[in-house]
N, C-alpha and C positions, 0 to 999 in steps of 0.2 A: 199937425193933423194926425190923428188915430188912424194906424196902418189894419185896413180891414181884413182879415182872412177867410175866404168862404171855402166851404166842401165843395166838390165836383160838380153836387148836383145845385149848390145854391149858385156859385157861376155860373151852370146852364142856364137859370132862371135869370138872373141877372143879364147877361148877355143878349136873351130872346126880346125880355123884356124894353134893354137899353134901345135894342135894335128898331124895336114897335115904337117908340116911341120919338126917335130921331128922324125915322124916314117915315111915320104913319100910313105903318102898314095893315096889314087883315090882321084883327082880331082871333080869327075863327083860326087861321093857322096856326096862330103862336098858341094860341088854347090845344092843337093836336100835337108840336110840337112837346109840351111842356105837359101832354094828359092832364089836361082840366078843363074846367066850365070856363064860357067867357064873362060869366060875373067875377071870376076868380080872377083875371084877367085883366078888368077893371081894377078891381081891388090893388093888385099889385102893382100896376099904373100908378095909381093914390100913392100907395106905400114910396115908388121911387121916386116921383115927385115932392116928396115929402122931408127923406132921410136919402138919399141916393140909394151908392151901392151897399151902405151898413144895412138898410132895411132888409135887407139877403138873406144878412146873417140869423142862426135860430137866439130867441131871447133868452135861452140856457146856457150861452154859451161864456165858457169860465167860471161858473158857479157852481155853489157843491150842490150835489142832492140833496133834497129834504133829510130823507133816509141816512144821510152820512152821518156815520159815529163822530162824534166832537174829538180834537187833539187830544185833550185831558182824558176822557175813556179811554183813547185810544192806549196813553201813558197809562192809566189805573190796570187796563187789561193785563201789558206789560210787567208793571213793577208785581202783579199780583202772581204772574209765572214766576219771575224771579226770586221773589221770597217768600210762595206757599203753596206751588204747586211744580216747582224746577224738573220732576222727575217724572213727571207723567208725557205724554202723549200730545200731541195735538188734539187728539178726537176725543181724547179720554178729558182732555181740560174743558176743553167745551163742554161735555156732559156736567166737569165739575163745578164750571160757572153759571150754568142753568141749574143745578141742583142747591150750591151751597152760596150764590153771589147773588141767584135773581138777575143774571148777564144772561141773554137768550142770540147768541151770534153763529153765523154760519163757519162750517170748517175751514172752506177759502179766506174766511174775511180774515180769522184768525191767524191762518197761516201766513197772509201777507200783511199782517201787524206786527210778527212774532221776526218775521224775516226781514224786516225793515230797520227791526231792533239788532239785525246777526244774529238771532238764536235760530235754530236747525230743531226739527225733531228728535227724540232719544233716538228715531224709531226710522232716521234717514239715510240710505242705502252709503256704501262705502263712497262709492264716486261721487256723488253727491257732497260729502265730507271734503274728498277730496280735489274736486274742481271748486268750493268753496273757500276751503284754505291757502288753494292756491290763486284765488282773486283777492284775497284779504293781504297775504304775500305778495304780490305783485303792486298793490296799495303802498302797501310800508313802504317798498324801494324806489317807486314812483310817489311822493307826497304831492305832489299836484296832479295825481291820477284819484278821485274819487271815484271810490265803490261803488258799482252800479249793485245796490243790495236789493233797490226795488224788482231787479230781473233775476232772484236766486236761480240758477238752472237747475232743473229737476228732472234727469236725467233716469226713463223706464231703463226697468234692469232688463240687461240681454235677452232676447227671445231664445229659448232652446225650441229646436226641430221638435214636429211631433215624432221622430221615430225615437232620437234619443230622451226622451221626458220620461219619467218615470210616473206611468199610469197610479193615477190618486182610486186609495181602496175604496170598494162599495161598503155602503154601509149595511149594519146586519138590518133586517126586516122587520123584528121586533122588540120590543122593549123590554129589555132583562134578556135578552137574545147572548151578546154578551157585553161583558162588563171588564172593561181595561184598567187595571191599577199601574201606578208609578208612583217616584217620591224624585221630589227637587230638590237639592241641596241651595241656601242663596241666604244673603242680608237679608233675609223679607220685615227685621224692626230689629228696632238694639242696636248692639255691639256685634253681637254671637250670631254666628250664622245657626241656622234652624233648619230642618226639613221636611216639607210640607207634602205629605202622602195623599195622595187624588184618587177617587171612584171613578171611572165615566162612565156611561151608556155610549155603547158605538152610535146605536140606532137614532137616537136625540140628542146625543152630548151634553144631556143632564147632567149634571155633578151628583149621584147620588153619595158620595159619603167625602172628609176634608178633613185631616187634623194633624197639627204642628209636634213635633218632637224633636230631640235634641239630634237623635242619631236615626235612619232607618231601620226600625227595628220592627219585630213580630206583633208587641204591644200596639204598634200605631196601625200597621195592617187588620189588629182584631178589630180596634176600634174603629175603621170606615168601615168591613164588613158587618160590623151589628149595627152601625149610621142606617146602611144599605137594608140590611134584612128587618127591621124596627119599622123604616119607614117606607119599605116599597115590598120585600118578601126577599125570596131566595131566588138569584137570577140560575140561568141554565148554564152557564159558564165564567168564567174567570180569566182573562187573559194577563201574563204578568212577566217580567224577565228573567232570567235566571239566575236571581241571587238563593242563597243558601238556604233562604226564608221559605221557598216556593218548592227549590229542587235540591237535591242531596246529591252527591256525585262527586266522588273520588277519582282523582285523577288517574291513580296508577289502576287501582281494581275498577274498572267503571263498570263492570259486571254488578256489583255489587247495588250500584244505584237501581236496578230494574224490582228487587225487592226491598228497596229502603223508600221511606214513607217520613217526610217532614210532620213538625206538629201544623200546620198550618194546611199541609193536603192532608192530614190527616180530619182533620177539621171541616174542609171542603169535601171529603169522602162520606163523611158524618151527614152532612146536609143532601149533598146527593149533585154538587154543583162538580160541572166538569173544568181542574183546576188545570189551563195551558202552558205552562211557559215558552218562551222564546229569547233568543239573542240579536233577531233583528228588530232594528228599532223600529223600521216601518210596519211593520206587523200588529206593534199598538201605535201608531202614528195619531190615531184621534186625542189619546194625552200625553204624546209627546209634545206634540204642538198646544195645546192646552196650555203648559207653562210659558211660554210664552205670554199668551195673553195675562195669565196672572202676576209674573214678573214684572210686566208693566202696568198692569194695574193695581194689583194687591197692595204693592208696597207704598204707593200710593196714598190708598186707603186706610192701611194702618198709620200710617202718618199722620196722615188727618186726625184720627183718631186716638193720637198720643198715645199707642199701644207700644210697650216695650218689654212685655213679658208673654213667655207661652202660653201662660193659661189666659192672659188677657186675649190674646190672638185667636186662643181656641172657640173661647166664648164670641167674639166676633166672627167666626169664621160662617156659622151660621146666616146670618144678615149677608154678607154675603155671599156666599151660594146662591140664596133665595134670587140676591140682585143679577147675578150672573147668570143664572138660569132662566130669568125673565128674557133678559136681555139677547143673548145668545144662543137656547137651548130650542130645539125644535120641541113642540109641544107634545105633550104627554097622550097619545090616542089608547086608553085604557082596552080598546077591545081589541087592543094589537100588544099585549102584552101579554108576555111567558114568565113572568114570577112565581113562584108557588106561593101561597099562604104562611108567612112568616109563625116559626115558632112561640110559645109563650117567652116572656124574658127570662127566667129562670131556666128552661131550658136553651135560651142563648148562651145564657153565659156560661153555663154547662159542660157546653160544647166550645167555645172560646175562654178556655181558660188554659 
């Protein structure tokens, strides 16, 4: 005989039920008892009468959802992280399966598809990592212990106090208000590592200008500021850090730096743009953090896209901006903007040369 198992509340019903009907008792009670009508009442009389205590049970009970991904998805999702998408993100795969597979699934579903398989996010905290490898470990020494993989723990990072947190900067007010440069050294395709120089807007996090070269260097800096001034105009400021490019400054005579003038603020003098440097990173923290996000996604991208050279990169880099600024950039409110009216290109280049 099939051992029946009801929930709490099908037992209560079952029980009232049994009870109504051994000793024929009031209706009306077991109807206040069980909150219902006493046609329902009837009805479920019928039902135990019928099938006993199984009639209890709900008729969904051990079946999958309609909704359920099939096993074989569930593998195709899988094999399709493993061999064409390995480096990306959870959140960023998802976008990638809705965008390039016509796979339209939620973050969660993913994540406990991905984790059932032992894969972990690029993008998941150390402990995490580490109370994982340490249930995989305890697996191997124990082999009649199976991995509870279905229960990855995922494990929030430590709460810091509000007194010691380090208050997150206001953003500026306007658009072209100022404008944060940096360059990231990384594999972003190829062999060769590359360095990929960034524009931002504080005030939206636009990417106004993007371009790959071999080394940091002044040429790549001219080239997002005329991306910037070409397509949006001349912002009010420039925030950047203190490599040699921005600021000049001799160790022993540092006197000397108060009347020395780089070609590049020389340039920003030229325009009329107020060029800042700093040595704190939080200072331009809006693209510090910025890479990030492109390290895990760019690389990505150019993958996909069989990109293994600079200039291929450059000319993609385009496409996506456009993608990333959709996606992440607060939107552009034109009568909240401080650009000046961009030069002709002739005299851009004039000036950055």
């Amino acid at each position: 005989m099939r051992k029946v198992r009801l929930t709490m509340n099908e037992f209560n019903k079952y029980t009232i039920i049994k009870q109504l009907v051994d000793t024929q008792g009031n209706k009306k009670s077991a109807a206040l008892k069980i909150g219902c009508s006493t046609r329902t009442i009837n009805r479920l009389i019928l039902l135990y009468k019928a099938d006993g205590k199984s009639a209890f049970q709900h008729g969904n009970r051990g079946k999958a959802p309609a909704h359920a991904l099939s096993q074989e998805m569930k593998q195709h999702i899988t094999s399709l992280y493993r061999s064409k998408y390995d480096i990306a993100n959870f959140n960023h795969f998802r976008e990638l399966l809705a965008e390039h597979e016509a796979i339209h699934i939620s973050y969660t579903t993913i994540r406990n598809i991905l984790s059932k398989d032992d894969i972990l996010s690029p993008k998941a905290q150390r402990i995490t990592k580490r109370l994982h490898k340490k249930k995989l470990k305890d697996a191997l020494v124990h082999k009649d212990i199976v991995p509870d993989v279905d229960n990855v723990l995922i494990v929030p990072a430590p709460m810091i106090p509000l007194e010691l947190a380090h208050p997150r900067q206001e953003r500026s007010k306007y658009f072209g208000e100022s404008i944060q440069m940096d360059a990231s050294v990384h594999h972003w395709f190829g062999t060769e590592k590359a360095h990929l120089h960034i524009a931002i807007d504080d005030a939206t996090s636009q990417i106004v200008g993007a371009y790959f070269d071999t080394q940091e260097t002044l040429h790549a800096y001219y080239t997002i500021t005329k991306q910037m001034i070409t397509a949006f105009g001349i912002p009010y400021q420039i925030v950047t850090d203190n490599r040699t490019v921005f600021n000049y400054e001799l160790l022993k005579k540092k006197t000397v730096a108060k009347d020395t003038i780089t070609q590049y603020g020389y340039a920003c003098k030229t325009l009329g743009i107020d060029l800042k440097t700093t040595s704190v990173p939080q200072a331009k923290g809006r693209v510090e953090r910025s890479f990030g996000t492109h390290q895990s996604r760019l690389i990505t991208e150019l993958k996909l896209e069989d990109i293994n050279s600079i200039e291929e990169a450059n000319s993609y880099l385009q496409r996506y901006i456009h993608k990333h600024n959709e996606q992440f950039a607060l939107p552009i409110n034109l009568t909240n903007s401080v650009f000046e009216l961009q030069h002709d290109s002739c005299n851009i280049n004039h000036i950055l040369a």
